[in-house]
C-alpha positions as CSV (number, residue, x, y, z in Angstrom):
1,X,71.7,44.0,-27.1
2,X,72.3,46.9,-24.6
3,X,74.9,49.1,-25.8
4,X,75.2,50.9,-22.5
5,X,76.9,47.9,-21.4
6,X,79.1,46.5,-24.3
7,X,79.4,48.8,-27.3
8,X,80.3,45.8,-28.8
9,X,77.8,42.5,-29.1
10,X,78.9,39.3,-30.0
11,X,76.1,37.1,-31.4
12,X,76.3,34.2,-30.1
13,X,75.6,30.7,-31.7
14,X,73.4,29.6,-29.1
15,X,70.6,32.5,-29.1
16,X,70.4,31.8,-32.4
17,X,70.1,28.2,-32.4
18,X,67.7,28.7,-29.7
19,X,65.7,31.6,-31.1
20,X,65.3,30.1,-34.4
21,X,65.1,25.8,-34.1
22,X,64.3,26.0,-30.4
23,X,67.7,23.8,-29.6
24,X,71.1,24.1,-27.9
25,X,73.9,25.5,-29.8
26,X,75.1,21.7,-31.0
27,X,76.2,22.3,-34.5
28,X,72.9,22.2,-35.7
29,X,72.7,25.6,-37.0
30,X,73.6,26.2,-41.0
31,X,75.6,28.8,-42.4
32,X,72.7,30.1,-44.6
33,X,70.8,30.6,-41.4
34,X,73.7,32.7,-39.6
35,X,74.0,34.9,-42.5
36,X,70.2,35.7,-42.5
37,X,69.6,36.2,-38.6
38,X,72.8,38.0,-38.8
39,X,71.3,40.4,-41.7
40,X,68.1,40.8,-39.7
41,X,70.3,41.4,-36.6
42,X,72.6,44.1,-37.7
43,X,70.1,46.3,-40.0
44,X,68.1,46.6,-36.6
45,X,70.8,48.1,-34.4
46,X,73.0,51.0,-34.3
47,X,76.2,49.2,-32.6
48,X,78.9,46.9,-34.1
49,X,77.9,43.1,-33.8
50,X,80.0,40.2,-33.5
51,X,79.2,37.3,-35.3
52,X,80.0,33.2,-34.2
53,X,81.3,31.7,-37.1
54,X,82.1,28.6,-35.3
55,X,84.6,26.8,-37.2
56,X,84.0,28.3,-40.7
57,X,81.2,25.9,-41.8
58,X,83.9,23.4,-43.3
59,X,87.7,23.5,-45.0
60,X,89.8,26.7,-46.0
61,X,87.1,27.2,-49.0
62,X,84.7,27.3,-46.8
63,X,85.7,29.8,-43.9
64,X,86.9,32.0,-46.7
65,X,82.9,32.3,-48.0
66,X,82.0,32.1,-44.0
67,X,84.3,35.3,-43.5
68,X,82.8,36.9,-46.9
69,X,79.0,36.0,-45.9
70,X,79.7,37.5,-42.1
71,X,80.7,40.8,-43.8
72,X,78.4,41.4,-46.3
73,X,75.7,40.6,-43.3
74,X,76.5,43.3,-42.3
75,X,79.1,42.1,-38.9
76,X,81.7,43.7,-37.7
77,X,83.8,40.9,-36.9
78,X,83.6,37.3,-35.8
79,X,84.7,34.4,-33.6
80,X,86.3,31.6,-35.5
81,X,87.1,28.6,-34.1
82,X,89.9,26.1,-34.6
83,X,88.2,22.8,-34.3
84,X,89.5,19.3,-35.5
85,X,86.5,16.9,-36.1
86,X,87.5,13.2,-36.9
């Protein structure tokens, strides 16, 4: 994160996937572990991060305790997705 060129940082699914289970950004990541990287992530820095909430971990339920988790993490917004998965 270099906030002489973004003051704000989006974190992005896939350095976290990467970072933490060594894989592409495939839906493989959890909700629980966003939340903690995300914690770790925005105690450390001084500039507002953006958190990837991909598509809200589920239904409505679900992106409702995504968007709750993403700000008690300390994130100044996030990216949700619409996604339909059959």
């Amino acid at each position: 994160m270099i906030p002489l060129i973004d003051p704000h940082s989006p974190l992005a699914g896939f350095s976290i996937s990467a970072a933490r289970l060594g894989l592409p950004d495939v839906g493989l990541i959890s909700y629980g572990e966003m939340i903690d990287q995300g914690c770790l992530i925005t105690e450390a820095v001084s500039i507002p991060v953006i958190g990837d909430a991909d598509n809200g971990y589920g239904n409505s339920m679900n992106v409702k305790r995504t968007v709750k988790g993403f700000i008690n993490a300390g994130f100044a917004g996030l990216i949700l997705e619409d996604q339909v998965c059959f």
